[in-house]
N, C-alpha and C positions, 0 to 999 in steps of 0.2 A: 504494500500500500504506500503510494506517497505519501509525503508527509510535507505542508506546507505551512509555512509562518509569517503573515502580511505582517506588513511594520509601515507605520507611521510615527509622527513626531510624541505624541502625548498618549496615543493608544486610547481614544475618546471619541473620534471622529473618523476618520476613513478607515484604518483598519476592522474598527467593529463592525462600519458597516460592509466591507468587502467579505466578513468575516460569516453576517447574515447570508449573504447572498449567497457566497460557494455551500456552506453549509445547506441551503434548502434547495441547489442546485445539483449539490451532490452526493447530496444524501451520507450511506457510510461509503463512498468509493476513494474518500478523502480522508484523512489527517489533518484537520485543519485550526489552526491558531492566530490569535494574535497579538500583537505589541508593540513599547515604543522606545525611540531611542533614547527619549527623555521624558518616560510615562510619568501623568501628572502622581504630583504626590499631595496629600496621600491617596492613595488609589480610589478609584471611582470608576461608576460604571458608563458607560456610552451618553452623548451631553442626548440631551432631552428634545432635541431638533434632531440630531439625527435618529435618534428612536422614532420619532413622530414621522418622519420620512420611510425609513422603512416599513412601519406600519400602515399606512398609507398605501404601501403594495404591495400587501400581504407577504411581509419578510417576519419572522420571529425575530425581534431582537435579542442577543445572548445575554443573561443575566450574569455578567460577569464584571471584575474590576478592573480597572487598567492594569498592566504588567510591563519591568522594563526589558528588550533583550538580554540575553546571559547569556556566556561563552558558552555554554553547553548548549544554546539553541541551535550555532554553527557546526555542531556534532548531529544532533538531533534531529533535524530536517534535512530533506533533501532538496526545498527553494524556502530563499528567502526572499523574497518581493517586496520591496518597497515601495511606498506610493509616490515619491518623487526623488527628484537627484540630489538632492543635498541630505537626504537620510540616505540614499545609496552609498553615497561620500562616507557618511559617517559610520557607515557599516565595513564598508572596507578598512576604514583604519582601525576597526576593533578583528579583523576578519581572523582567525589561523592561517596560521601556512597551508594552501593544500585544501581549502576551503571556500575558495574565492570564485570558481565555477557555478556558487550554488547563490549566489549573487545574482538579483535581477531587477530591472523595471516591472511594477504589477503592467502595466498597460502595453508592455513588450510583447504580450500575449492577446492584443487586440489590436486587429487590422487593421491599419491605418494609422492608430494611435502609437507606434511605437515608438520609443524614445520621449514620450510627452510624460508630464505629471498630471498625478489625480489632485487640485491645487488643494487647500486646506482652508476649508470653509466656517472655521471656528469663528472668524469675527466678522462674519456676512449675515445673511439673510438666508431665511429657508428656499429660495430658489436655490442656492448655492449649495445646497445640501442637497436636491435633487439633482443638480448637476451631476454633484461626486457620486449619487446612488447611478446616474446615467453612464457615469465611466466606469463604475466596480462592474455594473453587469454586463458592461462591454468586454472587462478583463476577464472578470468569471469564464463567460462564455466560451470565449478564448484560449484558456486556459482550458476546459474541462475539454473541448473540441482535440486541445494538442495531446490530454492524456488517452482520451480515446484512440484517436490512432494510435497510437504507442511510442508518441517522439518520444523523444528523453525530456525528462525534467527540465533539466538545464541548458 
């Protein structure tokens, strides 16, 4: 089974929601988690707009708290997807040796979108938060498409 682990900045906003959507997109065919580089402290659960968004299209929100990545998450998964490039950045310089393949863009896995960020909609408006649920299911998608064929993870 794959095992995959979205990362965003605060572990609050995009990763929880990218985290709804593989989750009820992929049922158990997934391993799926998530966290942040600089998860709010003290921990908390997903801000309340984006709850409100995904519930809106019919997403379960996970009742869970924010978390920050751990050296053992780069053992433990086999992608780590970030929702943009400056958490990319900051992933590689915590990366192990020998580890760094497993490194990616979430939206690297959505057509068109590659190389782009899912931006961070914490001090926007609830459009902005539909926006970011419009890019996770684009990633999602994307994503579950390339494990079905049987590319490689990474």
């Amino acid at each position: 089974m794959t095992r995959v682990l979205l990362i965003c900045m605060g572990n609050i906003c995009r990763s929880p929601m990218a985290l709804a959507v593989i989750r009820q997109l992929a049922g158990a065919r997934l391993e799926v988690d998530s966290a942040g580089t600089h998860a709010v402290r003290p921990p908390q659960g997903a801000d309340p707009r984006a709850k409100a968004v995904l519930a809106q299209r019919g997403y379960t929100p996970e009742m869970r708290r924010s978390r920050a990545v751990t050296a053992a998450d780069f053992e433990r998964f086999d992608l780590l997807l970030a929702m943009d490039r400056a958490n990319l950045e900051d992933l590689r310089t915590r990366c192990p040796p020998g580890q760094e393949g497993k490194l990616r863009l979430f939206l690297d896995f959505a057509a068109g979108l590659e190389g782009q960020d899912v931006p961070d909609p914490y001090y926007g408006d609830l459009p902005g938060f539909e926006r970011v649920l419009d890019l996770c299911e684009a990633g999602a998608r994307g994503l579950l498409a390339r494990l079905e064929r049987g590319d490689p993870p990474g």
